[in-house]
C-alpha positions in Angstrom: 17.5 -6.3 -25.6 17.0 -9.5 -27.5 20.5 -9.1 -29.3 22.1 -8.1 -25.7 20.5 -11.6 -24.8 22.2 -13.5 -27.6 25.3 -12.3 -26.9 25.1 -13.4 -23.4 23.7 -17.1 -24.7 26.6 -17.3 -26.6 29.1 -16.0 -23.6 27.3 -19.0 -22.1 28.3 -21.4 -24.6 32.1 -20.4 -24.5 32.5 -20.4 -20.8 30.9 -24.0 -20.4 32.9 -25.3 -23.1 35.9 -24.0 -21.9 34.5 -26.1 -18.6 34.3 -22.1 -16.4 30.4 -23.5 -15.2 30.4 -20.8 -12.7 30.4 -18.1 -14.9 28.9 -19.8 -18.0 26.1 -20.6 -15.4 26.5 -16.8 -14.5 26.1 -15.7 -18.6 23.1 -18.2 -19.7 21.2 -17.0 -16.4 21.5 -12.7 -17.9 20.5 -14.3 -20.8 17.2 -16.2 -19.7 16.1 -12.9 -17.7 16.7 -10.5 -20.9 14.7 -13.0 -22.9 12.2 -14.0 -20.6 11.7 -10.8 -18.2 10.2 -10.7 -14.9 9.3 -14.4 -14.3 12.9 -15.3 -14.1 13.5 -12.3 -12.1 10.9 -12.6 -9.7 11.7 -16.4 -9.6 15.6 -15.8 -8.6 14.8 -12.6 -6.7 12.1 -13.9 -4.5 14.5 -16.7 -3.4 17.3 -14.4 -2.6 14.8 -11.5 -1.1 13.4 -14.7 1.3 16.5 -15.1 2.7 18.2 -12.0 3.0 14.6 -10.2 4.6 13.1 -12.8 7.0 13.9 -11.4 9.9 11.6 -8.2 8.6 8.9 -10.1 8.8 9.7 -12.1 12.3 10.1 -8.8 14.1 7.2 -6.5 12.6 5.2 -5.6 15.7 2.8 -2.5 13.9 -0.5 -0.8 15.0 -2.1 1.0 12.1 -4.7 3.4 12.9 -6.8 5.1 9.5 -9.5 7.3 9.7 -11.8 8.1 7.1 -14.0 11.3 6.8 -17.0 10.1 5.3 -18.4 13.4 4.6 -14.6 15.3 3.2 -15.3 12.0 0.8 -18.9 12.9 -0.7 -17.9 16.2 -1.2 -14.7 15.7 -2.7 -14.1 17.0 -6.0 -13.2 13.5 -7.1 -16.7 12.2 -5.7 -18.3 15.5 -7.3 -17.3 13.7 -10.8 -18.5 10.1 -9.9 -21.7 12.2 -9.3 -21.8 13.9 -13.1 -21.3 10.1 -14.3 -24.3 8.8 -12.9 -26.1 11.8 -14.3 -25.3 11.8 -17.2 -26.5 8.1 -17.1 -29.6 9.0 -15.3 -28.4 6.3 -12.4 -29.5 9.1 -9.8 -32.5 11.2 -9.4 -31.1 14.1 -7.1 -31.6 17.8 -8.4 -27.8 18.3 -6.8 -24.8 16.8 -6.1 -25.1 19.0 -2.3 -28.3 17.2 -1.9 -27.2 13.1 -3.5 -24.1 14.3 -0.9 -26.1 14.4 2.3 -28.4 11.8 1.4 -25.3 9.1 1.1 -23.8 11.3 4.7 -27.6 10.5 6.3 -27.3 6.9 5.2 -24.4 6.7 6.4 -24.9 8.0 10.4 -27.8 5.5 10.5 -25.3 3.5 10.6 -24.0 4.6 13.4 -24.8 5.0 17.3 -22.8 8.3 17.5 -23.7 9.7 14.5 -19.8 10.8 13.3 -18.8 11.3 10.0 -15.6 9.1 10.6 -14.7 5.7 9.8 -12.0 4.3 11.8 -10.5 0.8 11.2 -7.5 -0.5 13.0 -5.0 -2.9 11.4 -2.0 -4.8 14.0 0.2 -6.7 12.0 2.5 -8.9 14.6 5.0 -11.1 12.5 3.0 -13.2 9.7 -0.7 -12.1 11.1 -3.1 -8.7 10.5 -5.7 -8.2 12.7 -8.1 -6.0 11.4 -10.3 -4.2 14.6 -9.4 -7.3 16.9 -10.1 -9.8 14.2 -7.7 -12.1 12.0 -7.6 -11.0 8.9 -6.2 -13.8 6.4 -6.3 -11.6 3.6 -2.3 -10.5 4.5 -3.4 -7.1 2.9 -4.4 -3.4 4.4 -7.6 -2.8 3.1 -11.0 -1.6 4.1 -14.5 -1.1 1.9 -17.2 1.2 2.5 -20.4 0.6 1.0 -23.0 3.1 1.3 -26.6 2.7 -0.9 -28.3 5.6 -2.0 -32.2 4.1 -1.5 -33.2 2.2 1.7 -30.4 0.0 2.7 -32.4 -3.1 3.1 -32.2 -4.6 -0.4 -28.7 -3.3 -1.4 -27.0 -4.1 1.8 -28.3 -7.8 1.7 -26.4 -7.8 -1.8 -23.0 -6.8 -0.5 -19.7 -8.4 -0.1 -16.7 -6.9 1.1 -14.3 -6.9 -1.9 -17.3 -7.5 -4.7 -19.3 -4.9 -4.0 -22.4 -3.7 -6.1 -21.7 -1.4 -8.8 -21.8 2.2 -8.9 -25.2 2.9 -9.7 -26.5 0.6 -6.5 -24.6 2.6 -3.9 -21.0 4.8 -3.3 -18.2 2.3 -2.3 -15.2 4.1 -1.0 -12.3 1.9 -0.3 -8.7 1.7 1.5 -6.0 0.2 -0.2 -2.1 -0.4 0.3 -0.2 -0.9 -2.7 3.1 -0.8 -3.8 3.6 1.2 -0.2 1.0 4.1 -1.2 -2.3 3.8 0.8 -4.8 4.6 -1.5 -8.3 5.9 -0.8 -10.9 5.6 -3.7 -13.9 6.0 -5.0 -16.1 3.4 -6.9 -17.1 1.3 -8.5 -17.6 1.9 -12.0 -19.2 -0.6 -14.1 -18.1 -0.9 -17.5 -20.8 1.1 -18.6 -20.1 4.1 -16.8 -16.7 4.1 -16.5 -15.5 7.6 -17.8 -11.8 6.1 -19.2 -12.3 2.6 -21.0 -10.6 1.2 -24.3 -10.6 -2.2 -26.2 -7.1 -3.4 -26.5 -4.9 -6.4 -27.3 -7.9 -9.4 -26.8 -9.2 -7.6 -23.6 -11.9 -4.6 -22.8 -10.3 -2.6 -20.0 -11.9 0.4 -18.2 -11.5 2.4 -15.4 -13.3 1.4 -12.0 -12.0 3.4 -9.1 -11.0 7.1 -8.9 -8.4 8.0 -6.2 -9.5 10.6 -3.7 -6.4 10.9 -1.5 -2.9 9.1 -0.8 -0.2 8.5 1.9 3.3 6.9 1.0 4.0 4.6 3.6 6.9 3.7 1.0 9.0 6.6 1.6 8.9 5.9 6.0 11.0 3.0 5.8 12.6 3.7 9.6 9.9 4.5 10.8 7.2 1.4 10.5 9.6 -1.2 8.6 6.5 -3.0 7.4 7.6 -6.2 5.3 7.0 -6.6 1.7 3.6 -8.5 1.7 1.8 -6.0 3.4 3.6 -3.2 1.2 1.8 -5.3 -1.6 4.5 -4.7 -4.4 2.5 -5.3 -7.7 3.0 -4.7 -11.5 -0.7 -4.3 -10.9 -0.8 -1.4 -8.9 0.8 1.0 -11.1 -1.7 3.7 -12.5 0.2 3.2 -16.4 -0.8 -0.9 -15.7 -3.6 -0.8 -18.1 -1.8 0.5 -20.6 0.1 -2.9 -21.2 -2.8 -3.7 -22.9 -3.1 -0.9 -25.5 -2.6 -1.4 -28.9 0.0 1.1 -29.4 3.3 0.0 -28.8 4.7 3.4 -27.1 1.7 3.1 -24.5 2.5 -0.4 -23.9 5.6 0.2 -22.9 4.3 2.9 -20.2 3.4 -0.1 -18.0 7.0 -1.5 -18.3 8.4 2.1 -17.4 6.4 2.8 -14.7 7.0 -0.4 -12.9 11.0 -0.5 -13.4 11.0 2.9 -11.1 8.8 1.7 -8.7 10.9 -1.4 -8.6 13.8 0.6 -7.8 12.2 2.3 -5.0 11.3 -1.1 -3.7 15.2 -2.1 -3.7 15.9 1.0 -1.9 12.6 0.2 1.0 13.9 -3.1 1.6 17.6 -2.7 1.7 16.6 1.0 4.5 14.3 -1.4 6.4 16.5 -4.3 6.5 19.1 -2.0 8.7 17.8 -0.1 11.3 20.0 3.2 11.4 21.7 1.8 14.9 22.8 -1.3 13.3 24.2 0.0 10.2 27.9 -2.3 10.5 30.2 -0.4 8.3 30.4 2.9 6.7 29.8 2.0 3.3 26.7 0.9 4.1 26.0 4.5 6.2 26.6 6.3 3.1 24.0 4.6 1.0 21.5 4.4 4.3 21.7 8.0 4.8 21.2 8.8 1.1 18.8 6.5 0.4 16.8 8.6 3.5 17.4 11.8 2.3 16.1 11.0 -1.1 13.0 9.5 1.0 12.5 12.3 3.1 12.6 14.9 0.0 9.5 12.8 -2.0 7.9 12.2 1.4 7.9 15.9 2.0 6.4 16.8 -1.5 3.7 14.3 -1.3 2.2 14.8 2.3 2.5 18.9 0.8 0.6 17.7 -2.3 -1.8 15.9 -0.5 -2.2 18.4 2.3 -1.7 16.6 5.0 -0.3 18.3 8.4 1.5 16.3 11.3 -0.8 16.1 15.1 -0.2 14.6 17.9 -2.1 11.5 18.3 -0.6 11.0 22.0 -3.0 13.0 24.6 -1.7 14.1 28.0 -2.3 12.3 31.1 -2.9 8.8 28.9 -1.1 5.9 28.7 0.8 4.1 25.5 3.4 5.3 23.4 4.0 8.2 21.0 3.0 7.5 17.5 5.7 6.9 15.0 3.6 8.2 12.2 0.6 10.5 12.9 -1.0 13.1 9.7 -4.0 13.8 8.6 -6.0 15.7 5.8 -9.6 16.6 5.1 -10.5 13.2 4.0 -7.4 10.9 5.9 -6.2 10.2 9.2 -2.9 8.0 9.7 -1.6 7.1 12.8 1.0 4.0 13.3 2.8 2.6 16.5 5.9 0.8 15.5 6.4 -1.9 18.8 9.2 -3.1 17.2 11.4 0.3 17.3 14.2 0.2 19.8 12.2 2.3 22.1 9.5 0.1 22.6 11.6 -2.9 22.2 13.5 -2.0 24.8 10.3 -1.5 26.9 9.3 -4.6 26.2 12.5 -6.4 27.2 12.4 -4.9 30.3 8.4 -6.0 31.1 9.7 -9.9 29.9 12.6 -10.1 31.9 10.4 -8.4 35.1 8.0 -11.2 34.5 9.8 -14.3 33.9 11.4 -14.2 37.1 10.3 -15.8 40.2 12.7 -13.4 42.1 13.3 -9.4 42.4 17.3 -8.7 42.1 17.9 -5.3 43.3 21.2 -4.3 41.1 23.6 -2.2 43.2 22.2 -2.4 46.7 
């Protein structure tokens, strides 16, 4: 790469010598990114993605509903193994992980008048604001935390705060995330001590704090929600080989760089599917690449929801008012359902209720 850099350096040099700015300009700029790597790329391609995606962002009119089955989680297999940890550090006193299981699912129903096993929070992200169960949220990200103590809540509760919770051995935290378009459900957190994956690498100590216990890829429904990049939270950091830039070995370091350059890809292919809803695609090369990019989508989404057993439902009941949902599965520990406003269905909907309004008068078309 570096000698693929030089040689557009020099390129550089000839073309502004020869007074061709455009293209020496063109030359010296392939150059910088080969030698300096994503902050020049993220530097040139945020200003271009600004531009080119705003409107994304204007019109995103999304209701996001997630469930979370509190007792699927505890006896997850996943769970199961956060259990062995702490007993193999003696950080719980339960005979059984059936028995540490319903002791956190008993703790948890206190909290609660009806007694269910399920979490719901609801996200509604309207242009540049998330509200988060009828509240601003000014975090700009979808993500929920669940913190459940194993003794009498009093003590460890007062200790709490959402994004810093206590560690592992004070209570079970299970958490939502959305990164890099996946929403993530976990399991944590490990302290350093515990943590059953941890290395020291290149001037750091890294170790594993959260286990995954399900997933959903939002990325791959790009028609259907159109949710703008910030909330999508594309991240080197989210990657599951991100840790490994910090190995000693160079062929694991590189894992890190590998990993991301797909998902990078994928985000090219989100944004330029969500950019163009299907009915305003303009000209027919852009159809082919839309329709492709789709059916690529729509195989990986398939495979995933399989892999993760989820099934569709119908989150629409009969006899009750609103709309259908855009996206509505669920699995033993998940539930996902999402209202897209913004569609041309609802749009149109809406259109119809602001021109019905803002008028002092009824016209009677045809009459």
């Amino acid at each position: 790469m570096a000698i693929v850099s030089l040689l557009f350096g020099a390129g550089s040099y000839y073309f502004f010598s020869q007074g061709r700015y455009i293209l020496g300009s063109l030359f010296l700029l392939w150059a910088c990114m080969g030698l300096f790597g994503e902050p020049v790329g993220n530097f040139f391609g945020g200003i271009l993605l600004s531009n080119r995606y705003f409107h994304i962002e204007r019109d995103c009119n999304v209701s996001l509903e997630i469930g979370i089955n509190v007792e699927g989680v505890v006896r997850h297999p996943t769970v199961v193994r956060v259990f062995g940890r702490l007993r193999e550090k003696n950080a719980v006193r339960d005979t059984s992980q059936a028995e540490w299981a319903q002791r956190l699912l008993d703790h948890y129903k206190r909290r609660h008048a009806d007694a269910s096993s399920w979490e719901t929070v609801r996200f509604h992200i309207k242009s540049n604001l998330v509200w988060k169960n009828g509240n601003v949220d000014f975090s700009d990200a979808i993500w929920h935390e669940i913190f459940i103590p194993y003794e009498s809540a009093g003590a460890a509760e007062a200790e709490y705060t959402p994004g810093f919770p206590p560690s592992l051995e004070s209570g079970l935290t299970i958490r939502l995330m959305l990164v890099n378009g996946i929403l993530k459900l976990q399991a944590g957190d490990y302290s350093k001590e515990i943590s059953p994956n941890k290395f020291t690498g290149l001037g750091a100590d890294v170790y594993q704090a959260r286990e995954t216990i399900a997933s959903f890829p939002f990325l791959y429904f790009p028609a259907q929600h159109r949710l703008p990049d910030r909330y999508m939270n594309f991240t080197s950091a989210g990657t599951e080989s991100h840790h490994t830039a910090y190995s000693e070995t160079p062929a694991e370091r590189s894992k890190s760089t590998k990993e991301w350059t797909k998902v990078y890809r994928e985000v090219r292919k989100y944004l330029f599917v969500s950019n163009i809803p299907k009915e305003h695609v303009p000209h027919i090369l852009e159809a082919l690449r839309w329709e492709k990019i789709i059916r690529g989508f729509d195989r990986k989404k398939e495979e995933w929801l399989r892999r993760e057993g989820f099934i569709p439902f119908s989150a629409h009941r009969a006899g009750e008012p609103g709309p259908e949902a855009s996206i509505a599965y669920e699995n033993a520990c998940l539930r996902v359902v999402l209202i897209n406003y913004g569609d041309r269905d609802h749009g149109d909907v809406n259109k119809k209720l602001q021109k019905r309004i803002v008028s002092d008068y009824v016209i009677e078309e045809g009459s």
